[in-house]
N, C-alpha and C positions, 0 to 999 in steps of 0.2 A: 563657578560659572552659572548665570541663570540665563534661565529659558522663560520665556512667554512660550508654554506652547496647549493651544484648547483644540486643535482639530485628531481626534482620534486616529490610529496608527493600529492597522488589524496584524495579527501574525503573519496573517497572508493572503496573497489577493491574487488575481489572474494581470498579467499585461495582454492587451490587447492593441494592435497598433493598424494603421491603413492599409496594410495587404493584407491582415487576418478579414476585416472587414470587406475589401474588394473581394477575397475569394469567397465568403458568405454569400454576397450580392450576388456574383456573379450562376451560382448553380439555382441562387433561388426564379434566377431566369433561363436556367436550364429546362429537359423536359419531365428530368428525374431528381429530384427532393428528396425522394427514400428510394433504398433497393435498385440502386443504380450504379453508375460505374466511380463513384467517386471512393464507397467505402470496399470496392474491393483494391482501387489505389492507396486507400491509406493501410489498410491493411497489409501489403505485400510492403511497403514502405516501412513500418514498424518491423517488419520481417526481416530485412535489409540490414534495418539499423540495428537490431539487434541479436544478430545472425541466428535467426530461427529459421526453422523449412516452413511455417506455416503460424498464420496468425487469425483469428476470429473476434471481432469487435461486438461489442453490447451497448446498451444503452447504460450499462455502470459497472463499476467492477465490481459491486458486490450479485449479480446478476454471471459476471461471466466467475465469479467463484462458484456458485451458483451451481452452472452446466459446467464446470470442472469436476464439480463431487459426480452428477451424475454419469460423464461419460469413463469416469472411472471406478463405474460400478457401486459407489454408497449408497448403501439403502438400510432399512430396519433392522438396528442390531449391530452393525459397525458401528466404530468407535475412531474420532476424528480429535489429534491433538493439534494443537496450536498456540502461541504465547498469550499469557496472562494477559500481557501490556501491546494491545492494538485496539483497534477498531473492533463495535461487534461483529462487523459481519464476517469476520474473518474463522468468527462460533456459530456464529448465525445460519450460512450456509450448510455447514453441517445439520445441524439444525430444521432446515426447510428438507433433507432427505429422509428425515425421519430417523438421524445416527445418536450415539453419543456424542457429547463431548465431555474432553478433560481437558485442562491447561500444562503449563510449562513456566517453570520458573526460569528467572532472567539472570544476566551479570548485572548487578545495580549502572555500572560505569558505559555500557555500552547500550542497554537496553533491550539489548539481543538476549534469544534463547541460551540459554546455561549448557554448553555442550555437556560439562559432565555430569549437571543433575537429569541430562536426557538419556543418556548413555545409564545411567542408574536406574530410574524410571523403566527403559524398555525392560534392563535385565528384571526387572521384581512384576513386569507384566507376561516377559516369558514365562515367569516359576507359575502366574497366576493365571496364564492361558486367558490372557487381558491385552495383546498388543493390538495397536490401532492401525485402523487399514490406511489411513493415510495422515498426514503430519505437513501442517498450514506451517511454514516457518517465516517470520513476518520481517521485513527489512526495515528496520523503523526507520524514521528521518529520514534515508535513501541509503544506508549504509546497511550492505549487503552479512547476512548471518555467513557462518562458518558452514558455507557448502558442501566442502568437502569432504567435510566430518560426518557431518549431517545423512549423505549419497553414503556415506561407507557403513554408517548406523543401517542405512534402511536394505543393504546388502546382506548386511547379519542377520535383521531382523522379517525381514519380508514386508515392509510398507510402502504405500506411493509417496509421492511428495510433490505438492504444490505451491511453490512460492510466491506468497504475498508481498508483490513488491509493487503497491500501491504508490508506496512512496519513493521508489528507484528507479523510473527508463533514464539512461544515461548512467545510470552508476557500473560500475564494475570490481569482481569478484577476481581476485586474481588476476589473468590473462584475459579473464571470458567475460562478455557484456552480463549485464544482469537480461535477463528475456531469452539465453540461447538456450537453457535447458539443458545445459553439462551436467546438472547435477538432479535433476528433476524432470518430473511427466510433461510439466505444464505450467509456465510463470504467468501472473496476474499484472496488470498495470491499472490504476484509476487518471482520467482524466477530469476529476473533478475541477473547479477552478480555484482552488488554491494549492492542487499539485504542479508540477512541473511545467507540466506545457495543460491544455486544457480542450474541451471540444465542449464546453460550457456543462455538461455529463456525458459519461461515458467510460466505456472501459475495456478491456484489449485479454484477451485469453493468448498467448503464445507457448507454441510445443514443437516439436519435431515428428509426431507420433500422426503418419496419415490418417491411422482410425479415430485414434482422439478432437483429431480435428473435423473429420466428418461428422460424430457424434454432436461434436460441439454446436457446429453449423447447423444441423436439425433439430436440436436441441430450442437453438437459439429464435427458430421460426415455426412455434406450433410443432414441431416434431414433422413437419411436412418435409418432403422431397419432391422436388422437377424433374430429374433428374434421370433419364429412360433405363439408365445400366441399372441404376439401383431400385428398379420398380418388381414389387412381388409379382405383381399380372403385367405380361407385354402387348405391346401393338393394341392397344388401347384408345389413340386418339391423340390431338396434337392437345387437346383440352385436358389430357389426365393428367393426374399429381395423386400422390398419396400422403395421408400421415399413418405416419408409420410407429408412433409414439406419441406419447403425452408431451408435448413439449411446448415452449412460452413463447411468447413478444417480448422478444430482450434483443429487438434491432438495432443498429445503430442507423440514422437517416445520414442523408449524403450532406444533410447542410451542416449536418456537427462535423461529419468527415473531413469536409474540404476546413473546416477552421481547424481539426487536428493537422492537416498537411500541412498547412501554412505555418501552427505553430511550430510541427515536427522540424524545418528548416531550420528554426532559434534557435534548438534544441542545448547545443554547443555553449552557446554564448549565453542565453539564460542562465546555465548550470556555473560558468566561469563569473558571473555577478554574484550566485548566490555561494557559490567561494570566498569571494573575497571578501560578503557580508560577516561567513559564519568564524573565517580568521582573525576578522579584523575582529572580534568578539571575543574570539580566543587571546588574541593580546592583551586582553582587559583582564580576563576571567580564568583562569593559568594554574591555578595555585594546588594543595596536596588537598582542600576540601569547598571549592569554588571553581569550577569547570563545566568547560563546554563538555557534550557528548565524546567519548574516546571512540574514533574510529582507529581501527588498525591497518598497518601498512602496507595489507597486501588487498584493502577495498579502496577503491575509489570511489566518492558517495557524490548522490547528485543534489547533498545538502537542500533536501525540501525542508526540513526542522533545522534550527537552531536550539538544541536542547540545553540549557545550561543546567548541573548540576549542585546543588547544594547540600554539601553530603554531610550528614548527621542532625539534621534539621530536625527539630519538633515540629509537630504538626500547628500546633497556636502560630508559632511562627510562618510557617507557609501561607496560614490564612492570613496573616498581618501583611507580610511582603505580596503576596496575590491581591490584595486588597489597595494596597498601598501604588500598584505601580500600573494598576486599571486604573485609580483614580485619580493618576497622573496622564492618563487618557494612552498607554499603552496596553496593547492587545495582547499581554500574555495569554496561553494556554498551558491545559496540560492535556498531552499524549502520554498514556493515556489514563482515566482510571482504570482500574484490573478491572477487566471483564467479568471474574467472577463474583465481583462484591455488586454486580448490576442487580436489582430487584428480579427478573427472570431469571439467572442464575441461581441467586441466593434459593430460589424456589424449586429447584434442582440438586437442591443441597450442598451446593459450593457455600462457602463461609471466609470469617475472617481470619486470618493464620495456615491458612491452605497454601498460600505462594507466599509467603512473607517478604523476600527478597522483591519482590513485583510491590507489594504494599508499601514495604519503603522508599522505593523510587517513586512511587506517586506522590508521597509526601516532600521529596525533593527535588524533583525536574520540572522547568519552566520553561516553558517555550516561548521563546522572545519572536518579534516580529521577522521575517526574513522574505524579502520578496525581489525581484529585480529592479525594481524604481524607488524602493525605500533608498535615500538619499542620504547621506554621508552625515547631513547635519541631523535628520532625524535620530541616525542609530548613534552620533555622537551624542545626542538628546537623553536614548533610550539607556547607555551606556552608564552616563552620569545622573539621571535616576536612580539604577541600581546600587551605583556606589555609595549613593545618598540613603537610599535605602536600609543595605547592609550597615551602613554606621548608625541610623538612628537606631539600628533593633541590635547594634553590636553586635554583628555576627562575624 
């Protein structure tokens, strides 16, 4: 089959359509823009949808990971794990408390944390009086880690847990949404625009935990409170406020708000396009060492990645096929390289052979384009590149 095709095809993009944009307009002729009633609507609305008692928005999710370490007490001297294979900020936060961090190696096929090299891990941090006060477990793609497992580890062992599930609102664990916090302090959502739904930046702390949320919420504005019950000096004046900690500008304004609410309505149907994109891929790509990402039967993913795996790949060849199907003007990526081979790692003394199982998934997962408007003909495009691909490099 050939293709003419010269217009570039990114992995992923935001949709935006005329009611996202009427409801922009429309607050930006409101009388509040920021700190107004629209982000405590989207807020209670993300609550809703993903049956949490309470939600706190930021202006990113690496921001509300952020005021997650701190209202759960990390500071100098704790030790914060998290997978190899994510995003930095998901070390990084750690990181800005002033904690350790260590990683977690992955299942190559799913990309998720290794229940049992974690379950191994705690026990040789028990013997070494080394366990980490709290454990980032990262939902790659949108398909949710082994919760269960995960809440029953941190039962035995005494740590918090905060789900980075940047990449999951919509997805589901089991029975339970990802955001209610069955199994966790406090879940992360990003609203970047090439996640799921979008508020151009942005990003959403949810918990069940009323003090985590209050913390979160002062945290989140200079460390200040309005708030007369929670004032250390009373009857003060209609003018008083306190800060009452160190705390940042990680607001979220009401014009991002009101475009998350708008998008939040999609939410559904968005997620059912980028289904059918990451199937219709899986029919292609099937095989015992050419496959999409394995999610398991008991998640339901809100399919943000289309991971395809190429398992036992050389590295020469990855750069050949990465090379080859950019230059066919598609937008592969990879999620992620391991975080500890990043040059501030490495300077920390993380190195190469530390998570191997992480190191070789990077050398074989692509992430193909997957968006809601990418069109039938392109991905049939992107499809038959691949396959063109694989045969010239004989794989």
């Amino acid at each position: 089959m050939f293709f003419n095709r010269k217009k570039y095809i990114p992995y992923g993009k935001q949709q935006i359509d005329i009611k996202d944009i009427f409801e922009v307009v429309k607050v930006l002729k409101q009388d509040f823009i920021t700190q107004g009633p629209k982000v405590k609507e989207f807020e209670q609305k993300i609550s809703y949808k993903v049956n949490s008692n309470y939600a706190v928005s930021t202006n990113s999710a690496t921001s509300a990971l952020h005021i997650a370490c701190k209202a759960l007490g990390l500071t100098n001297g704790d030790t914060v794990w998290t997978s190899a294979v994510t995003f930095v900020a998901s070390a990084n936060c750690a990181r800005y408390c002033g904690a350790n961090i260590d990683f977690l190696d992955i299942d190559c096929e799913t990309g998720l944390i290794d229940i049992n090299k974690l379950d191994k891990k705690l026990a040789n941090a028990k013997k070494n009086n080394s366990l980490p006060k709290i454990i980032i477990p990262v939902h790659l793609g949108g398909a949710s880690c082994d919760m269960d497992s995960i809440f029953s580890l941190s039962q035995k062992y005494g740590f918090k847990i905060i789900e980075d599930a940047s990449h999951a609102i919509g997805g589901k664990y089991k029975s339970f949404f990802v955001g209610s916090c069955q199994f966790s302090s406090i879940t992360i959502f990003s609203f970047h625009p090439v996640k799921i739904i979008t508020t151009g930046e942005g990003g959403i702390a949810t918990t069940n935990d009323k003090t985590l949320f209050k913390k979160m919420c002062t945290l989140r504005s200079h460390g200040i409170t309005k708030n007369p019950y929670d004032f250390y000096l009373k009857n003060q004046g209609e003018w008083y406020y306190e800060q009452q900690e160190l705390g940042y500008n990680y607001r979220l304004t009401d014009i991002h708000a009101s475009l998350g609410i708008s998008q939040l309505n999609k939410l559904e149907k968005i997620i059912s396009k980028r289904k059918k994109i990451f199937y219709r891929y899986k029919k292609f790509f099937n095989s015992k060492d050419i496959f999409m990402q394995r999610i398991d039967d008991d998640i339901y993913s809100s399919f943000h990645l289309a991971i395809l795996i190429l398992k036992n790949l050389d590295e020469n060849h990855y750069k050949e096929i990465f090379g080859y199907l950019r230059n066919s003007n598609i937008g592969v990526q990879l999620h992620y390289l391991p975080v500890h081979l990043q040059p501030y790692y490495r300077n920390l003394g993380f190195k190469e052979n530390d998570f191997p199982m992480a190191e070789r998934y990077s050398k074989n997962a692509i992430s193909l384009p997957i968006f809601p408007t990418l069109s039938k003909k392109n991905q049939t495009y992107i499809i038959a590149k691949i396959q063109e691909c694989l045969k010239h490099f004989k794989i």
